[in-house]
N, C-alpha and C positions, 0 to 999 in steps of 0.2 A: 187737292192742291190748296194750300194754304199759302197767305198774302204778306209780303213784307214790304217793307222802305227800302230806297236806297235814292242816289241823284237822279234826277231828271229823264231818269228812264224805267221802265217797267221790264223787270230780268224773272227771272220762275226757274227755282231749284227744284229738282225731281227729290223728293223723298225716297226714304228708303223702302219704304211701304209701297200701297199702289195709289196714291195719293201724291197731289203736286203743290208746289208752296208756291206763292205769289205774290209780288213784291207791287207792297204799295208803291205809289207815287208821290214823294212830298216836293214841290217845287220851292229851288232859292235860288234868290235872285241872282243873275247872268253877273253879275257887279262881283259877288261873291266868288262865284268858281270861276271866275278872269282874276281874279286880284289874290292874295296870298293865303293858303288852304287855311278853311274851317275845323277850329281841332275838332267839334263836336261831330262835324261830317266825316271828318277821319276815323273817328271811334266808331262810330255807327258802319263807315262801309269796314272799316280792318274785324268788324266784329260780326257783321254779314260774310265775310271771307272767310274767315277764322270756322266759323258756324258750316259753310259749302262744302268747307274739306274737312269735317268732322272733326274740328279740333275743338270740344267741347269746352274743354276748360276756360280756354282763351276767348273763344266768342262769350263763355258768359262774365267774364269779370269785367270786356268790354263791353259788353252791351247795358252788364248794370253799372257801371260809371257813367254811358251815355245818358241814362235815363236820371241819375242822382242828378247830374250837371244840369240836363234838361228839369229839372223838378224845382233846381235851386233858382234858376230864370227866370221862369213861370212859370207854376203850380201845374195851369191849366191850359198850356199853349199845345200848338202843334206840333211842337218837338218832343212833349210829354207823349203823347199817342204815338209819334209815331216809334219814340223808345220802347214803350210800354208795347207792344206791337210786335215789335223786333225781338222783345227779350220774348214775349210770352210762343212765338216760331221755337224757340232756341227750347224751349220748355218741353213743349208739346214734340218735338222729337227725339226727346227722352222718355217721352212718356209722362211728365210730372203735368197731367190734364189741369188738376184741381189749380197749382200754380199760372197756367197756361189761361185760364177760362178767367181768373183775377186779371190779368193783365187787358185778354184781349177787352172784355167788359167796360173796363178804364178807360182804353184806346175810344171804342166806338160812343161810348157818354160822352168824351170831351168832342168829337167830330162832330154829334148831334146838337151837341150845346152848341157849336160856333153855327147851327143853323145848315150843314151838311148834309139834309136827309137824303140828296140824290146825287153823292158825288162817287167818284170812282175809291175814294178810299173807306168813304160807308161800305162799299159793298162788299172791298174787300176782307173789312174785320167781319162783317155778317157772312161771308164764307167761313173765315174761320172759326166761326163761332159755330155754324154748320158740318166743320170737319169734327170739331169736338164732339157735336153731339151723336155723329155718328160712329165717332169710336166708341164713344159710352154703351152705342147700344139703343140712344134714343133718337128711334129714326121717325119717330114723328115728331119732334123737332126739329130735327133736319131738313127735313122736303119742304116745310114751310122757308125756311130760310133760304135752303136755294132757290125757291123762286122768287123771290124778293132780290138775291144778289143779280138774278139773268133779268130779274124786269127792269133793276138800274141798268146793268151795263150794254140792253140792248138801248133804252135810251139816251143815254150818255156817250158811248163808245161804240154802236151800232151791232149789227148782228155776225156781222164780219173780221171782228175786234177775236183775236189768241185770248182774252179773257173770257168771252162768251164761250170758246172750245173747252179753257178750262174747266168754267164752273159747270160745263155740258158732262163734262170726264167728272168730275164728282156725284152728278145728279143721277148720272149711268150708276155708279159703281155703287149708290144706294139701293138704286133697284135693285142690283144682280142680290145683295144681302138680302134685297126683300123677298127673292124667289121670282120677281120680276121680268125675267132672263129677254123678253121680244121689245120689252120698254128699254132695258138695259141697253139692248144690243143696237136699238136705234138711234140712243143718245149716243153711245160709244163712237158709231159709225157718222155720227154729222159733228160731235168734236175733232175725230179726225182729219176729216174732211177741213172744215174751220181750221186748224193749226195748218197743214199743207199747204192750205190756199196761200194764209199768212206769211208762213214763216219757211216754207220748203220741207221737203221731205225729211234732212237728217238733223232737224233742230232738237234742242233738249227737249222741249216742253212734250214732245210725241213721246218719251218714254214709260212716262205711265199710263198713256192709252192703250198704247201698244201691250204693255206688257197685263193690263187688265183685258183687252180683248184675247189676248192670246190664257189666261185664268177662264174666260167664258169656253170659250174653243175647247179648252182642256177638258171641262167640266163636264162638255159635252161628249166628248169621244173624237174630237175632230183634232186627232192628233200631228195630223201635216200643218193644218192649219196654225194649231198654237205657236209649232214650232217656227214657223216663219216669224208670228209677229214676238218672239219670247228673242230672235236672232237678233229683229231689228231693234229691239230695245237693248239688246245688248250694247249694239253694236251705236248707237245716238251715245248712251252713256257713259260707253269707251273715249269717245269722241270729243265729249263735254268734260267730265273728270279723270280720265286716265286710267289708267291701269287698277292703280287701290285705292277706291273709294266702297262707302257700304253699299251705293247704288251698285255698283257693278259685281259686288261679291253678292247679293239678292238676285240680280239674273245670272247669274251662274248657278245661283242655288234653287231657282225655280225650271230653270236647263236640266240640271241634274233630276229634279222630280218627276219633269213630263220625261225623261228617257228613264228612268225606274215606273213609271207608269205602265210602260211599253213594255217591259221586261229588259233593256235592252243595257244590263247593268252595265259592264266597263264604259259605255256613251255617261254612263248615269255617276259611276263614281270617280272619271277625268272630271266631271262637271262641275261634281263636288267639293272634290281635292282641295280642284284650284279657287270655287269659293273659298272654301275654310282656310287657306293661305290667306288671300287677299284678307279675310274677316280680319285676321290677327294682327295684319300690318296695319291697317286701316283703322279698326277701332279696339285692337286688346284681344287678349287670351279668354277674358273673363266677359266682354260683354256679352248682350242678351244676343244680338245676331250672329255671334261666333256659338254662342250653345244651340241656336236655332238649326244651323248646318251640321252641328255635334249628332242632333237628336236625327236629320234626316239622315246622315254615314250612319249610326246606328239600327236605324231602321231597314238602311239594302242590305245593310252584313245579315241582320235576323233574317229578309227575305230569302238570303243565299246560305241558309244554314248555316253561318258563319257566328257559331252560338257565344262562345268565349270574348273573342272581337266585338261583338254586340252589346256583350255586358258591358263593357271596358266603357265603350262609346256611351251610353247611357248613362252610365253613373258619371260620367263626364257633364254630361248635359242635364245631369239633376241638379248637381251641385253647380253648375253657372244660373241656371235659370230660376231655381228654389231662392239665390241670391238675388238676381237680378229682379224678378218679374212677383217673386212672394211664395206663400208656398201653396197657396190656394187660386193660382194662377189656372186658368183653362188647359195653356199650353204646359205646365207642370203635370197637370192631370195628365194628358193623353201621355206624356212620358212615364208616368207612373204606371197606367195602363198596360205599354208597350211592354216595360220593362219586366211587367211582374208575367206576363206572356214566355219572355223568354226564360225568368229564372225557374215557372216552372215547367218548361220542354230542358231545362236544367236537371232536372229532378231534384230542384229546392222549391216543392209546394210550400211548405209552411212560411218563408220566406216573400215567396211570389202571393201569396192570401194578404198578409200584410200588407203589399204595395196595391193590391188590386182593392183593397177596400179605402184605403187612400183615394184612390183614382176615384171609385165610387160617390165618395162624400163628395169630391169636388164637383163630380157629374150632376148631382141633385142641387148641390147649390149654384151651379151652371142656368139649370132649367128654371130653378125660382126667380131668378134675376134675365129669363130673357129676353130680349125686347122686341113688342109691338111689329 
Protein backbone atom coordinates (compact mmCIF):
# COMPACT_ATOMS: atom_id res chain seq x y z
CA UNK A 1 0.00 0.00 0.00
CA UNK A 2 1.54 3.09 -1.12
CA UNK A 3 0.63 6.74 0.41
CA UNK A 4 -0.95 9.73 -1.29
CA UNK A 5 -2.44 13.36 -0.62
CA UNK A 6 -5.63 14.46 -0.88
CA UNK A 7 -8.15 17.02 1.47
CA UNK A 8 -8.40 16.58 5.12
CA UNK A 9 -9.05 12.97 4.94
CA UNK A 10 -6.93 9.83 4.57
CA UNK A 11 -8.72 7.60 1.42
CA UNK A 12 -6.19 4.22 0.41
CA UNK A 13 -6.59 2.92 -3.38
CA UNK A 14 -6.28 -0.81 -3.65
CA UNK A 15 -3.70 -1.28 -6.39
CA UNK A 16 -3.72 -3.50 -8.96
CA UNK A 17 -1.16 -5.64 -7.56
CA UNK A 18 -1.23 -7.12 -4.08
CA UNK A 19 -0.19 -4.05 -2.55
CA UNK A 20 -2.29 -0.81 -1.27
CA UNK A 21 -1.75 2.93 -1.92
CA UNK A 22 -2.13 5.36 0.84
CA UNK A 23 -3.18 8.67 0.80
CA UNK A 24 -1.22 11.17 2.66
CA UNK A 25 -2.74 13.77 4.64
CA UNK A 26 -1.96 17.54 3.85
CA UNK A 27 -4.12 19.80 5.87
CA UNK A 28 -5.63 23.48 4.64
CA UNK A 29 -7.07 25.68 6.36
CA UNK A 30 -11.12 25.27 7.09
CA UNK A 31 -11.24 29.23 5.65
CA UNK A 32 -10.09 27.72 2.32
CA UNK A 33 -12.51 24.64 1.73
CA UNK A 34 -15.65 26.97 3.22
CA UNK A 35 -14.80 29.90 0.74
CA UNK A 36 -14.40 29.37 -3.05
CA UNK A 37 -12.39 26.25 -4.48
CA UNK A 38 -8.65 26.05 -4.54
CA UNK A 39 -7.53 25.49 -8.24
CA UNK A 40 -4.43 23.78 -7.11
CA UNK A 41 -6.70 21.50 -4.68
CA UNK A 42 -8.83 20.78 -7.69
CA UNK A 43 -5.89 19.59 -9.66
CA UNK A 44 -4.58 17.47 -7.24
CA UNK A 45 -7.94 15.70 -6.06
CA UNK A 46 -9.32 15.70 -10.37
CA UNK A 47 -5.85 14.11 -10.76
CA UNK A 48 -6.09 11.61 -7.74
CA UNK A 49 -9.43 10.71 -9.41
CA UNK A 50 -8.33 10.66 -12.73
CA UNK A 51 -5.35 8.27 -11.37
CA UNK A 52 -8.38 5.71 -9.11
CA UNK A 53 -10.11 4.96 -12.25
CA UNK A 54 -7.02 4.23 -14.36
CA UNK A 55 -7.26 7.03 -16.58
CA UNK A 56 -3.45 7.38 -16.86
CA UNK A 57 -3.12 10.03 -19.22
CA UNK A 58 -5.29 12.52 -17.42
CA UNK A 59 -4.03 11.93 -13.88
CA UNK A 60 -0.53 12.58 -15.07
CA UNK A 61 -0.79 15.84 -16.96
CA UNK A 62 -2.67 16.80 -13.81
CA UNK A 63 -0.73 15.92 -11.31
CA UNK A 64 2.43 17.45 -13.22
CA UNK A 65 0.64 20.87 -13.60
CA UNK A 66 -0.14 20.43 -9.86
CA UNK A 67 3.38 19.99 -8.95
CA UNK A 68 4.93 22.93 -11.76
CA UNK A 69 2.32 25.40 -10.10
CA UNK A 70 3.29 24.04 -6.73
CA UNK A 71 7.15 24.47 -7.62
CA UNK A 72 6.53 28.01 -9.03
CA UNK A 73 5.08 29.14 -5.29
CA UNK A 74 7.54 27.60 -3.41
CA UNK A 75 10.37 25.63 -4.39
CA UNK A 76 10.27 23.92 -1.10
CA UNK A 77 6.91 24.03 0.47
CA UNK A 78 4.49 21.52 1.29
CA UNK A 79 2.53 21.50 -1.63
CA UNK A 80 5.78 20.57 -3.55
CA UNK A 81 5.95 17.08 -1.59
CA UNK A 82 2.92 16.59 -1.56
CA UNK A 83 2.62 16.92 -5.65
CA UNK A 84 5.86 15.30 -5.96
CA UNK A 85 4.21 12.49 -3.84
CA UNK A 86 1.06 12.30 -5.79
CA UNK A 87 2.84 12.26 -9.16
CA UNK A 88 5.49 9.79 -8.11
CA UNK A 89 1.81 6.91 -6.92
CA UNK A 90 0.79 7.79 -10.60
CA UNK A 91 4.43 6.49 -11.75
CA UNK A 92 4.96 3.71 -9.69
CA UNK A 93 1.76 1.97 -10.96
CA UNK A 94 2.95 1.96 -14.26
CA UNK A 95 5.68 0.69 -13.28
CA UNK A 96 8.24 3.75 -14.11
CA UNK A 97 10.20 2.92 -10.30
CA UNK A 98 13.26 4.78 -11.32
CA UNK A 99 10.87 8.05 -11.98
CA UNK A 100 8.77 6.96 -8.93
CA UNK A 101 11.70 6.73 -6.36
CA UNK A 102 13.03 10.72 -7.82
CA UNK A 103 9.74 12.03 -6.73
CA UNK A 104 9.09 10.16 -3.72
CA UNK A 105 12.83 10.98 -2.40
CA UNK A 106 11.94 14.85 -3.20
CA UNK A 107 8.76 14.54 -1.19
CA UNK A 108 10.25 13.04 2.09
CA UNK A 109 13.67 15.75 1.97
CA UNK A 110 11.29 18.54 1.89
CA UNK A 111 9.01 16.98 5.08
CA UNK A 112 12.33 16.35 6.96
CA UNK A 113 13.68 19.56 6.24
CA UNK A 114 10.47 21.38 7.73
CA UNK A 115 11.68 19.27 10.76
CA UNK A 116 8.74 16.38 10.29
CA UNK A 117 10.76 13.39 11.51
CA UNK A 118 7.66 11.87 13.27
CA UNK A 119 4.77 13.00 11.39
CA UNK A 120 2.11 10.87 9.54
CA UNK A 121 3.27 12.06 6.26
CA UNK A 122 7.11 10.99 6.87
CA UNK A 123 5.87 7.81 7.40
CA UNK A 124 3.92 7.58 4.71
CA UNK A 125 6.56 8.48 1.83
CA UNK A 126 9.02 5.98 3.93
CA UNK A 127 6.20 3.32 2.99
CA UNK A 128 6.57 4.15 -0.08
CA UNK A 129 9.82 4.31 -0.54
CA UNK A 130 9.54 0.65 1.21
CA UNK A 131 7.11 -0.45 -1.63
CA UNK A 132 9.75 0.34 -4.13
CA UNK A 133 12.20 -1.38 -2.70
CA UNK A 134 10.42 -4.30 -2.56
CA UNK A 135 9.40 -4.45 -6.07
CA UNK A 136 13.04 -4.03 -6.89
CA UNK A 137 13.77 -6.95 -5.14
CA UNK A 138 15.61 -5.21 -2.20
CA UNK A 139 14.02 -6.57 0.70
CA UNK A 140 16.49 -5.63 2.83
CA UNK A 141 15.85 -2.31 2.42
CA UNK A 142 12.59 -2.70 2.93
CA UNK A 143 11.88 -4.41 6.30
CA UNK A 144 14.22 -1.66 7.65
CA UNK A 145 11.80 0.90 6.37
CA UNK A 146 8.74 -0.67 7.54
CA UNK A 147 9.47 -0.67 10.65
CA UNK A 148 10.41 2.79 10.89
CA UNK A 149 6.86 3.68 9.16
CA UNK A 150 4.86 1.19 12.05
CA UNK A 151 7.22 2.85 14.84
CA UNK A 152 5.79 6.47 13.73
CA UNK A 153 2.29 5.59 13.10
CA UNK A 154 1.87 3.54 16.28
CA UNK A 155 3.15 6.57 17.96
CA UNK A 156 1.48 9.17 16.20
CA UNK A 157 -1.86 7.54 15.25
CA UNK A 158 -1.85 4.57 17.72
CA UNK A 159 -2.02 0.92 17.12
CA UNK A 160 -5.44 0.90 16.20
CA UNK A 161 -5.05 3.42 13.31
CA UNK A 162 -6.20 1.40 9.21
CA UNK A 163 -2.65 2.82 8.67
CA UNK A 164 -0.92 0.50 11.19
CA UNK A 165 -3.22 -2.61 9.25
CA UNK A 166 -1.76 -1.23 6.15
CA UNK A 167 1.79 -0.86 6.70
CA UNK A 168 1.09 -4.63 8.76
CA UNK A 169 -0.40 -5.91 5.01
CA UNK A 170 3.03 -4.72 3.37
CA UNK A 171 5.41 -5.95 6.07
CA UNK A 172 3.24 -9.44 5.69
CA UNK A 173 3.61 -9.63 2.01
CA UNK A 174 7.49 -9.12 2.33
CA UNK A 175 7.79 -12.13 4.41
CA UNK A 176 5.59 -14.41 2.23
CA UNK A 177 8.60 -13.17 -0.80
CA UNK A 178 11.08 -13.91 1.90
CA UNK A 179 9.69 -17.66 2.32
CA UNK A 180 8.70 -16.26 5.64
CA UNK A 181 5.08 -17.89 5.32
CA UNK A 182 4.22 -18.24 9.70
CA UNK A 183 5.66 -14.38 9.96
CA UNK A 184 3.68 -13.56 6.90
CA UNK A 185 0.58 -15.06 7.92
CA UNK A 186 0.60 -13.51 11.39
CA UNK A 187 1.06 -10.04 10.20
CA UNK A 188 -1.66 -10.72 7.49
CA UNK A 189 -3.98 -11.91 10.05
CA UNK A 190 -3.66 -8.82 12.62
CA UNK A 191 -3.90 -6.22 9.57
CA UNK A 192 -6.95 -7.74 8.96
CA UNK A 193 -8.15 -7.72 12.13
CA UNK A 194 -6.88 -3.75 12.56
CA UNK A 195 -8.94 -2.69 9.07
CA UNK A 196 -12.23 -4.71 10.47
CA UNK A 197 -12.01 -3.34 13.74
CA UNK A 198 -11.68 0.21 11.95
CA UNK A 199 -13.29 0.45 9.02
CA UNK A 200 -15.92 -2.73 8.96
CA UNK A 201 -15.80 -5.76 7.11
CA UNK A 202 -16.63 -4.64 3.34
CA UNK A 203 -14.30 -1.60 3.16
CA UNK A 204 -11.80 -1.13 0.25
CA UNK A 205 -8.62 -0.96 2.14
CA UNK A 206 -9.40 -5.22 2.97
CA UNK A 207 -8.84 -5.85 -0.61
CA UNK A 208 -5.34 -6.57 -0.76
CA UNK A 209 -5.21 -8.45 2.50
CA UNK A 210 -7.59 -10.46 1.49
CA UNK A 211 -6.63 -11.19 -1.61
CA UNK A 212 -2.80 -11.69 -0.47
CA UNK A 213 -3.96 -14.15 2.30
CA UNK A 214 -6.03 -15.89 -0.05
CA UNK A 215 -2.22 -16.03 -2.58
CA UNK A 216 -0.73 -17.63 0.89
CA UNK A 217 -3.83 -20.29 1.28
CA UNK A 218 -3.15 -20.89 -2.42
CA UNK A 219 0.32 -21.58 -2.10
CA UNK A 220 -0.41 -23.77 0.21
CA UNK A 221 -2.99 -26.22 -1.06
CA UNK A 222 -5.67 -24.86 1.08
CA UNK A 223 -7.92 -24.26 -1.73
CA UNK A 224 -11.46 -23.59 0.06
CA UNK A 225 -9.74 -21.31 1.91
CA UNK A 226 -8.19 -19.07 -0.76
CA UNK A 227 -11.18 -19.25 -2.54
CA UNK A 228 -13.25 -17.61 0.23
CA UNK A 229 -10.97 -14.74 0.75
CA UNK A 230 -10.00 -14.37 -3.41
CA UNK A 231 -14.48 -13.93 -3.46
CA UNK A 232 -14.37 -11.38 -0.79
CA UNK A 233 -11.85 -9.27 -2.43
CA UNK A 234 -13.63 -9.64 -5.25
CA UNK A 235 -16.33 -8.69 -4.12
CA UNK A 236 -14.99 -5.01 -1.45
CA UNK A 237 -13.63 -4.12 -5.07
CA UNK A 238 -16.82 -4.50 -7.06
CA UNK A 239 -18.21 -2.37 -4.42
CA UNK A 240 -15.43 0.47 -4.41
CA UNK A 241 -14.90 0.62 -8.30
CA UNK A 242 -17.46 -1.06 -10.16
CA UNK A 243 -17.57 -3.37 -12.58
CA UNK A 244 -14.26 -2.25 -15.00
CA UNK A 245 -11.55 -1.32 -13.05
CA UNK A 246 -7.96 -3.18 -13.23
CA UNK A 247 -8.54 -4.08 -9.56
CA UNK A 248 -11.45 -6.14 -10.42
CA UNK A 249 -10.22 -7.66 -13.66
CA UNK A 250 -6.81 -9.03 -11.37
CA UNK A 251 -9.43 -10.79 -9.11
CA UNK A 252 -11.11 -12.44 -11.63
CA UNK A 253 -7.79 -13.32 -13.01
CA UNK A 254 -6.40 -14.67 -9.88
CA UNK A 255 -10.39 -16.53 -9.48
CA UNK A 256 -9.45 -17.92 -12.73
CA UNK A 257 -6.09 -19.45 -11.58
CA UNK A 258 -6.98 -21.02 -8.23
CA UNK A 259 -9.96 -22.83 -10.40
CA UNK A 260 -7.16 -23.94 -13.10
CA UNK A 261 -5.33 -24.86 -10.08
CA UNK A 262 -7.98 -27.25 -9.21
CA UNK A 263 -8.34 -28.65 -12.54
CA UNK A 264 -11.70 -27.31 -12.63
CA UNK A 265 -11.31 -25.52 -16.21
CA UNK A 266 -14.78 -24.09 -17.42
CA UNK A 267 -14.93 -22.43 -13.35
CA UNK A 268 -11.24 -21.40 -14.44
CA UNK A 269 -11.99 -20.06 -18.06
CA UNK A 270 -15.74 -18.05 -17.10
CA UNK A 271 -13.08 -16.44 -14.60
CA UNK A 272 -10.82 -15.46 -17.13
CA UNK A 273 -13.10 -14.42 -20.00
CA UNK A 274 -14.67 -12.01 -17.96
CA UNK A 275 -11.22 -10.78 -16.72
CA UNK A 276 -9.73 -10.30 -20.11
CA UNK A 277 -13.02 -8.31 -21.01
CA UNK A 278 -12.98 -6.00 -18.16
CA UNK A 279 -8.80 -5.79 -18.78
CA UNK A 280 -9.63 -4.23 -22.41
CA UNK A 281 -12.36 -1.70 -21.32
CA UNK A 282 -10.57 -0.73 -18.33
CA UNK A 283 -7.15 -0.31 -19.42
CA UNK A 284 -6.63 -1.20 -23.47
CA UNK A 285 -5.95 -4.18 -25.70
CA UNK A 286 -2.26 -3.75 -25.42
CA UNK A 287 -1.58 -3.11 -21.65
CA UNK A 288 0.66 -5.28 -19.61
CA UNK A 289 -2.43 -6.58 -17.46
CA UNK A 290 -4.56 -7.43 -20.41
CA UNK A 291 -1.32 -9.77 -21.78
CA UNK A 292 -1.01 -10.88 -18.07
CA UNK A 293 -4.70 -12.68 -18.65
CA UNK A 294 -3.59 -13.45 -22.39
CA UNK A 295 -0.65 -15.53 -21.10
CA UNK A 296 -2.86 -17.26 -18.11
CA UNK A 297 -6.17 -18.18 -21.31
CA UNK A 298 -3.06 -19.40 -23.04
CA UNK A 299 -1.73 -21.58 -20.56
CA UNK A 300 -5.56 -23.70 -19.51
CA UNK A 301 -5.98 -24.02 -23.60
CA UNK A 302 -2.25 -25.85 -23.43
CA UNK A 303 -3.30 -27.55 -20.12
CA UNK A 304 -6.51 -28.95 -22.10
CA UNK A 305 -4.74 -29.98 -25.15
CA UNK A 306 -6.06 -27.21 -26.81
CA UNK A 307 -2.69 -26.91 -28.81
CA UNK A 308 -3.53 -24.51 -31.92
CA UNK A 309 -5.67 -22.05 -29.39
CA UNK A 310 -2.64 -22.04 -27.24
CA UNK A 311 -0.37 -20.82 -29.77
CA UNK A 312 -2.76 -17.98 -30.98
CA UNK A 313 -3.04 -16.98 -27.16
CA UNK A 314 0.66 -16.79 -26.47
CA UNK A 315 1.84 -15.04 -29.31
CA UNK A 316 -0.71 -12.67 -28.13
CA UNK A 317 0.94 -12.31 -25.02
CA UNK A 318 4.33 -12.00 -26.27
CA UNK A 319 3.85 -9.41 -28.45
CA UNK A 320 1.78 -7.10 -25.44
CA UNK A 321 4.29 -7.98 -22.94
CA UNK A 322 7.71 -7.95 -24.98
CA UNK A 323 6.13 -4.20 -25.55
CA UNK A 324 5.04 -3.59 -22.42
CA UNK A 325 7.37 -5.07 -19.70
CA UNK A 326 10.91 -5.41 -22.34
CA UNK A 327 12.07 -8.19 -23.61
CA UNK A 328 14.07 -9.52 -20.92
CA UNK A 329 11.28 -9.28 -18.52
CA UNK A 330 10.86 -12.45 -15.83
CA UNK A 331 7.21 -12.69 -16.95
CA UNK A 332 8.36 -12.64 -20.91
CA UNK A 333 10.65 -15.44 -19.97
CA UNK A 334 8.04 -17.82 -18.44
CA UNK A 335 5.99 -16.98 -21.73
CA UNK A 336 8.69 -17.78 -23.77
CA UNK A 337 9.28 -20.94 -21.74
CA UNK A 338 5.51 -21.94 -22.08
CA UNK A 339 5.36 -21.26 -25.41
CA UNK A 340 8.19 -23.10 -26.90
CA UNK A 341 6.65 -26.22 -24.71
CA UNK A 342 3.70 -26.11 -26.79
CA UNK A 343 5.37 -25.34 -30.25
CA UNK A 344 7.23 -28.38 -29.62
CA UNK A 345 4.14 -30.94 -28.60
CA UNK A 346 3.59 -29.05 -32.14
CA UNK A 347 6.04 -30.92 -33.77
CA UNK A 348 8.11 -27.48 -34.54
CA UNK A 349 11.13 -28.45 -32.33
CA UNK A 350 13.50 -26.32 -34.22
CA UNK A 351 11.24 -23.36 -33.69
CA UNK A 352 10.31 -24.29 -29.78
CA UNK A 353 14.66 -24.60 -29.15
CA UNK A 354 14.69 -21.17 -30.21
CA UNK A 355 12.22 -19.86 -27.81
CA UNK A 356 13.32 -22.10 -25.07
CA UNK A 357 16.87 -20.86 -25.06
CA UNK A 358 15.35 -17.35 -25.08
CA UNK A 359 13.61 -18.19 -21.89
CA UNK A 360 16.94 -19.74 -20.67
CA UNK A 361 18.97 -16.58 -20.93
CA UNK A 362 16.45 -14.68 -19.07
CA UNK A 363 16.17 -17.43 -16.34
CA UNK A 364 20.04 -17.02 -15.61
CA UNK A 365 19.94 -13.34 -15.68
CA UNK A 366 16.88 -13.76 -13.34
CA UNK A 367 19.16 -15.79 -10.74
CA UNK A 368 22.11 -13.29 -10.95
CA UNK A 369 20.03 -10.36 -10.12
CA UNK A 370 18.14 -12.09 -7.17
CA UNK A 371 17.31 -10.55 -4.08
CA UNK A 372 18.56 -11.22 -0.54
Amino acid sequence: MTRLCTRNVIIRWSAVGLTLCVVLVCALGQAVAESSPDPWVLLVDEGGKAREEARYDVAERLLSQALQEAEHDQPNGGRVAEAANNLGLLYHDQGRLGAARALYERALAIRQGQSEEESEAVAAMLNNLAELAQAEGAWDQAEPLYGRVLAIERRVLGGGHPDVGITLNNLAELYRKQGRESAAESSYRLALTVLEQAQGTDHQDLGPVLNNLAVLYKGRGLYTWAESFYQRTLKVRRLRFGNDHPAVAMSLNNLGCLYQAQGLYAAAQRALDEALAVAERAVGSQAALTGTILGNLAFLADQQGLVTHAQLLYQRALVIQQQQLGLRHPMVGLLLDRYARVLDYAGRPVEAGLFAARAASIRLQEESVAPR
